[in-house]
C-alpha positions as CSV (number, residue, x, y, z in Angstrom):
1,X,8.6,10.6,-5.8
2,X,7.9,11.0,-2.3
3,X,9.0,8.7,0.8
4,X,7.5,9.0,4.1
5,X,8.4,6.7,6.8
6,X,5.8,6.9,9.8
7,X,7.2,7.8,12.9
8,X,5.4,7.0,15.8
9,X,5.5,4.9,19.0
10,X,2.6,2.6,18.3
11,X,3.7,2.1,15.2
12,X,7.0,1.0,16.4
13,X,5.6,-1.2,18.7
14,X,3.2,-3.0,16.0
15,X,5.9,-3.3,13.7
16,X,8.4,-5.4,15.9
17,X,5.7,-7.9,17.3
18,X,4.8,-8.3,13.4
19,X,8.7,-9.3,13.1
20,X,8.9,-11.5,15.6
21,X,8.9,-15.3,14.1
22,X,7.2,-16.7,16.8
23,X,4.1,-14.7,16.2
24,X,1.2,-16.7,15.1
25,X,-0.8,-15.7,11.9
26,X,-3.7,-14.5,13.7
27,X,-1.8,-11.7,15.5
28,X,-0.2,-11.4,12.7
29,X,-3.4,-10.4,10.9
30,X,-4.4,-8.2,13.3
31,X,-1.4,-6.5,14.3
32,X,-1.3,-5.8,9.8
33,X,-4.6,-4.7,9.8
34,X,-4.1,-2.3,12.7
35,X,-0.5,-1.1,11.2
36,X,-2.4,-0.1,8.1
37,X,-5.0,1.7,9.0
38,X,-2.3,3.9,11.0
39,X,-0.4,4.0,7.7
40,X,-3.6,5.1,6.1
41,X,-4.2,8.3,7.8
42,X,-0.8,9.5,6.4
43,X,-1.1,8.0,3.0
44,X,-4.8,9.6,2.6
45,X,-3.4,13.2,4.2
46,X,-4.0,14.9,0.2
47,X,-7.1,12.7,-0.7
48,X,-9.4,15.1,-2.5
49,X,-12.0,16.8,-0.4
50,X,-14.6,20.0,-1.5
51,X,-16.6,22.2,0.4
52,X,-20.1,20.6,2.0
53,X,-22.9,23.1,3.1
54,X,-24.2,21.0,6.3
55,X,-26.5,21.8,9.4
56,X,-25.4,21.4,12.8
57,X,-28.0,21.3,15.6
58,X,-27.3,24.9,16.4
59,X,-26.5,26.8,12.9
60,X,-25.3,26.3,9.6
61,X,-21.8,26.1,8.3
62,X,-19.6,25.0,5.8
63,X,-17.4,21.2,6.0
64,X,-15.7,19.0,4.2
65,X,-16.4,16.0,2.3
66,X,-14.3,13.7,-0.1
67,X,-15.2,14.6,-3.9
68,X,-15.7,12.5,-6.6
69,X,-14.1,10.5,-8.3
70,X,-14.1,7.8,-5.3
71,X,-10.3,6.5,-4.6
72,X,-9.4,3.6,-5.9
73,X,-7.6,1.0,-3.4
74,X,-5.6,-1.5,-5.4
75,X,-4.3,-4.7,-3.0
76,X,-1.7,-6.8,-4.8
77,X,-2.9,-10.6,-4.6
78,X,-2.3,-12.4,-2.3
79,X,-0.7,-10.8,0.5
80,X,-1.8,-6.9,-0.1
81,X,-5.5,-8.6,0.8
82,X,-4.2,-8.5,4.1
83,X,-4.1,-5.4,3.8
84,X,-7.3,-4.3,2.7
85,X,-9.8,-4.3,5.7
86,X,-6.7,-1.7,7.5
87,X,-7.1,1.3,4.6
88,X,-10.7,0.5,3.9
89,X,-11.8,1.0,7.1
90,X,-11.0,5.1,6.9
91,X,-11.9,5.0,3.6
92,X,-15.1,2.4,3.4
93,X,-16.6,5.0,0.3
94,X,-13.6,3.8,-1.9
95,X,-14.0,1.2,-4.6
96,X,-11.5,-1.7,-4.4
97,X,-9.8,-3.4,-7.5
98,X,-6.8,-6.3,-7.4
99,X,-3.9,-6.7,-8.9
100,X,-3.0,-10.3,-9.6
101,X,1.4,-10.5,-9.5
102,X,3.4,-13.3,-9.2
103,X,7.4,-13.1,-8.5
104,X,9.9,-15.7,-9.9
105,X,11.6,-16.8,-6.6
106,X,15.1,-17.1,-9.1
107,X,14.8,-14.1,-11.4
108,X,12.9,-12.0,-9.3
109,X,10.7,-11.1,-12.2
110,X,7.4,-10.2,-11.6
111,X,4.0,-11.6,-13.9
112,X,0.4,-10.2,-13.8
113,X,-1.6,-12.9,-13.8
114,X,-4.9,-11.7,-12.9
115,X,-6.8,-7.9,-13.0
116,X,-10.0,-6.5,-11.7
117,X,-9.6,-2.7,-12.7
118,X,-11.6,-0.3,-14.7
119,X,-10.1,0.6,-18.1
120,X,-10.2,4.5,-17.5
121,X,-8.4,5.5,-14.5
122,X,-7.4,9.2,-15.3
123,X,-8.6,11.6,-12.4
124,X,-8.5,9.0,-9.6
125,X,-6.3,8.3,-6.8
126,X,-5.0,5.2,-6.3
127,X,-3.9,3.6,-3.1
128,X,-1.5,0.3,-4.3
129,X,-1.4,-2.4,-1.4
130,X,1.9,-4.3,-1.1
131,X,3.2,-5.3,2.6
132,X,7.4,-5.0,1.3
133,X,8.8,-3.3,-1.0
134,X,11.8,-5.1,-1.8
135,X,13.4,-5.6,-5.5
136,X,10.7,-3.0,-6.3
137,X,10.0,-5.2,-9.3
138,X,6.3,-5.8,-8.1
139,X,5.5,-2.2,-7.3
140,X,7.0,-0.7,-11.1
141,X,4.9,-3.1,-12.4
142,X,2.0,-2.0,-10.5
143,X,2.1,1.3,-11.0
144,X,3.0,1.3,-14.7
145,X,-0.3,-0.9,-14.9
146,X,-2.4,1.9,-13.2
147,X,-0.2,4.6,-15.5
148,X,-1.4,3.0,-18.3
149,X,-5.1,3.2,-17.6
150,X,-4.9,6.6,-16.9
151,X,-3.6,7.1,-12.7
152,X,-1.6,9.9,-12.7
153,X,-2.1,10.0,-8.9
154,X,-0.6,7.0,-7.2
155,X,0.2,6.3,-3.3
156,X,1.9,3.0,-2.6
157,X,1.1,1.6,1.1
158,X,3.3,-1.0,2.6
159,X,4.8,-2.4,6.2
160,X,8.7,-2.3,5.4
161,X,10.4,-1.1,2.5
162,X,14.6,-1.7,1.6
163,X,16.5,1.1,0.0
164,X,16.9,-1.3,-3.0
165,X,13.7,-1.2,-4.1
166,X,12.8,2.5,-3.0
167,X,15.7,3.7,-5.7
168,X,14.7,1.3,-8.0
169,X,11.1,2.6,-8.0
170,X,12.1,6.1,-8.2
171,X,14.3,5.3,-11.6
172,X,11.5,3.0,-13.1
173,X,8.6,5.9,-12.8
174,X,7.2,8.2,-15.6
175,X,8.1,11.9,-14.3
176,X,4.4,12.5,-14.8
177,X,3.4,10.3,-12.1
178,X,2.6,11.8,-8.6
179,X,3.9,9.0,-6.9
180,X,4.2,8.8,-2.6
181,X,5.2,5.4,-0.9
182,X,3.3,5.4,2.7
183,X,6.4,2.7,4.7
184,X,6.1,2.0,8.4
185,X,9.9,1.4,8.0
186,X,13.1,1.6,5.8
187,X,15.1,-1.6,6.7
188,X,18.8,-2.0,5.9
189,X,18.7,-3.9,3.0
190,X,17.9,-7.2,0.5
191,X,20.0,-10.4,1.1
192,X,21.2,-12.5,-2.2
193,X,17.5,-13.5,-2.6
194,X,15.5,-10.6,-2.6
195,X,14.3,-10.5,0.8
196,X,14.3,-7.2,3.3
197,X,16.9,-7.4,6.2
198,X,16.0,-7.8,9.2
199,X,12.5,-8.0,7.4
200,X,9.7,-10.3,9.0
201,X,10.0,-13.1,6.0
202,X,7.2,-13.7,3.6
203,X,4.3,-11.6,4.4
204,X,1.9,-13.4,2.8
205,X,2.8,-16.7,4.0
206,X,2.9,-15.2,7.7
207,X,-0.7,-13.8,7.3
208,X,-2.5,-16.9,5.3
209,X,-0.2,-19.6,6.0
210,X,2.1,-21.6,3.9
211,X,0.7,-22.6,0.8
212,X,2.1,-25.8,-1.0
């Protein structure tokens, strides 16, 4: 498993207005959506690309193009939709499927409740959505999901990860899998209920609102 931690000012800078608690859900939005799509042009660095015979106004030569099968960007509901627009945006070609999880606030367990994927995944890449990585319980499941359909390729994008989860994920994972986490940051750690240090709280409540 791979772990690559952007460094870069504007990232940075993004990052620490998105942990402030006085910032207001619409920032907040933004400030996500314009975190990800910087996260995106590392995460998609290796998508796959072939050769493409094109013709310029002054001669002909030889480019790039992605190749099929399309990527597959998986956002876990409800906060990795916040996500979405942010990777989607460099790669608008890619289909999109969802993930429906669910964590018990007391055991930390994690339940699928909900999945629009296609049963035969083997060949594609797959770009999981998930703004922390914290127990890592929500991610294992995730990617065992997409293993099981066939992803052998797998890059998981999020805004903050804790060294928790990151060694917890790396233990959980079939060797076979070629599995990269894309993290603007790796905070200090969880606190006695599962949540990042310093952190910026509940992602998805901070981009949709609290819902009761």
């Amino acid at each position: 498993m791979r772990v690559l931690e952007i460094d870069h000012p504007l990232v940075a800078h993004k990052l620490t207005v998105l942990r402030d608690r006085t910032t207001h859900s619409s920032v907040f939005r933004q400030l996500a959506d314009e975190l990800v799509t910087l996260l995106a042009y590392e995460a998609t660095r290796h998508v796959l690309v072939g050769p493409a015979e094109v013709e310029t106004p002054v001669t002909s030569m030889t480019g790039t193009k992605l190749t099929a099968p399309k990527p597959m960007v998986v956002p876990i509901l409800r906060a990795g939709l916040g996500m979405l627009h942010g990777l989607t945006t460099l790669l608008p070609t890619a289909e999109v499927g969802f993930l429906g999880m669910v964590r018990n606030e007391e055991t930390l367990e994690v339940t699928t409740y909900a999945n629009r994927l296609p049963e035969d995944l083997q060949g594609r890449q797959c770009f999981v959505l998930d703004p922390m990585l914290a127990t890592g319980n929500t991610l294992i499941a995730a990617v065992e999901y997409l293993h099981e359909r066939g992803a052998r390729d797998i890059t998981c994008v999020t805004l903050l990860s804790a060294p928790e989860g990151i060694a917890k994920l790396e233990a959980a994972i079939d060797p076979e899998i070629d599995l990269t986490v894309v993290t603007a940051a790796i905070d200090e750690r969880l606190n006695e209920k599962g949540y990042i240090v310093p952190g910026l709280g509940d992602a998805g409540d901070r981009l949709f609102g609290v819902v009761d």
